[in-house]
C-alpha positions as CSV (number, residue, x, y, z in Angstrom):
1,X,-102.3,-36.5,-32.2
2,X,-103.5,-33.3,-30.8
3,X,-101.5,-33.3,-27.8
4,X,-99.3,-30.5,-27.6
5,X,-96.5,-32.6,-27.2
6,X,-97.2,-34.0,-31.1
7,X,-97.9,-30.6,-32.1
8,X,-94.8,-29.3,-34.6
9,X,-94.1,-26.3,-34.6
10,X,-93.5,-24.2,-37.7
11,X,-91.4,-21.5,-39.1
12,X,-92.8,-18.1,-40.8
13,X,-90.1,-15.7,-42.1
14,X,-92.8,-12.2,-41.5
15,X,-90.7,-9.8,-44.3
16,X,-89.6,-6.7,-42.6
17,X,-89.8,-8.5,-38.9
18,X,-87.6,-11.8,-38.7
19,X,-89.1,-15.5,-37.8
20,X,-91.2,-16.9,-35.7
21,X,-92.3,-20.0,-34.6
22,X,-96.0,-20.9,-34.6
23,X,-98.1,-23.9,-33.2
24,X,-100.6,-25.3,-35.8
25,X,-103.7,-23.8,-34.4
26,X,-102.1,-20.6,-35.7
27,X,-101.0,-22.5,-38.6
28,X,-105.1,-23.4,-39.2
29,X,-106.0,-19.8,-38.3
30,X,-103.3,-18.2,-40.9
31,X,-104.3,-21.0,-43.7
32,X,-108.3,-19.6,-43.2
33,X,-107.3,-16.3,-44.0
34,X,-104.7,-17.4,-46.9
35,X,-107.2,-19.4,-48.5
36,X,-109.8,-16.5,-48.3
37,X,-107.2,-14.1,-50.2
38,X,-106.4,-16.8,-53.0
39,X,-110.2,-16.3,-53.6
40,X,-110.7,-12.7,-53.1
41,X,-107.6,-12.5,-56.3
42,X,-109.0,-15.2,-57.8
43,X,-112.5,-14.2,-58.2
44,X,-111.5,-11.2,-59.8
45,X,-108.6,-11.8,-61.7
46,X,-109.3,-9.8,-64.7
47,X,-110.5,-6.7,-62.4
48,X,-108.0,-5.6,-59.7
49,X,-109.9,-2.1,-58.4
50,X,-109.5,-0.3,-55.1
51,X,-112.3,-2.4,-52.9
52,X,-110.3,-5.6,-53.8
53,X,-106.8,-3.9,-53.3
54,X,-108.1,-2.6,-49.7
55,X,-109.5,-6.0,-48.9
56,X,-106.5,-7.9,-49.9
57,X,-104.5,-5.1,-48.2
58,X,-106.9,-5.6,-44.7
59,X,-106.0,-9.6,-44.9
60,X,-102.3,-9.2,-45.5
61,X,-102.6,-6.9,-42.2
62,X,-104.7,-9.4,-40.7
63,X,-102.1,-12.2,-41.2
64,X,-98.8,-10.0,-39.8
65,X,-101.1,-8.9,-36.9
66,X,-101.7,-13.0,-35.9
67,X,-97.7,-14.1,-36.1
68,X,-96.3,-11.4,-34.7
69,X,-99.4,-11.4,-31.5
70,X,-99.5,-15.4,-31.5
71,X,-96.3,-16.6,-32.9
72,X,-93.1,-16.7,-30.9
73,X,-90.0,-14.7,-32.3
74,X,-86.6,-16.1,-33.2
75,X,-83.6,-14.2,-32.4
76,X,-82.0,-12.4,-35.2
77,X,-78.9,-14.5,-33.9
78,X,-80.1,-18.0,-35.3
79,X,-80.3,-19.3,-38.8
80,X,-83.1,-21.4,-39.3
81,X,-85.1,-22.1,-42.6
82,X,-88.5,-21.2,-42.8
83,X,-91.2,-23.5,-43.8
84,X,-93.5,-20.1,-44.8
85,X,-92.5,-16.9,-46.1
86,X,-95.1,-14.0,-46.2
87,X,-94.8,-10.8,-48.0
88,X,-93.9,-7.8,-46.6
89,X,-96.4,-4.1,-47.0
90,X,-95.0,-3.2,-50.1
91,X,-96.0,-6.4,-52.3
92,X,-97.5,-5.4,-55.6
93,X,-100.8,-6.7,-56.6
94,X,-99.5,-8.5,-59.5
95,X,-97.2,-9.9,-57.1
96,X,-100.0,-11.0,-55.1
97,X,-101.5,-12.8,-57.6
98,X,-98.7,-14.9,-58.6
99,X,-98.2,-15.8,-55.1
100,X,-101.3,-15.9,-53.3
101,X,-102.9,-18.7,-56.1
102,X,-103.9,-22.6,-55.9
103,X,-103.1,-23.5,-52.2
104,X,-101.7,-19.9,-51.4
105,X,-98.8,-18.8,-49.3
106,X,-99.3,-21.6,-46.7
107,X,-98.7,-25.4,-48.5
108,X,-101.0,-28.2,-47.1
109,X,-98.2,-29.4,-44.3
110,X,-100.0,-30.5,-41.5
């Protein structure tokens, strides 16, 4: 099941830069770093200062950088659903937290 030609391809709607389709290493790569941000919100959920806000901010970063370097973009011309949507810059961090929580942005789909 590894080959690549079993390997599914998924959709990520990047807010503020369109779609793109990524292959599941990506997909495991972007779930490591989701995973670590449900944690960083979690563990402090009663105390949002500005380390955790940089951090979360740093990730977030981190996660936009790796779609839009690894993923492939889909013309502004099609309409396709995404399977993932991640926030855009200007997400609140009470937003955050109400989003990035139990299994995070990214669902267990592979």
């Amino acid at each position: 099941m590894n080959s690549n030609t079993n390997t599914k391809k998924k959709i990520i709607r990047l807010l503020g830069y369109g779609q793109f389709y990524i292959d599941d290493d990506v997909l495991n790569e972007l779930n490591s770093i989701d995973n670590g941000i449900v944690k960083l919100l979690e563990n402090k959920e009663n105390n949002i200062d500005k380390s955790i806000t940089t951090e979360f901010e740093k990730q977030l970063q981190l996660l936009e950088s790796i779609v839009r370097q690894k993923g492939v973009a889909i013309g502004f011309d099609k309409i396709v659903s995404s399977d993932i949507v991640m926030p855009g810059k200007d997400i609140t961090m009470k937003e955050a937290r109400n989003l990035f929580k139990g299994e995070g942005i990214i669902k267990d789909m592979y």
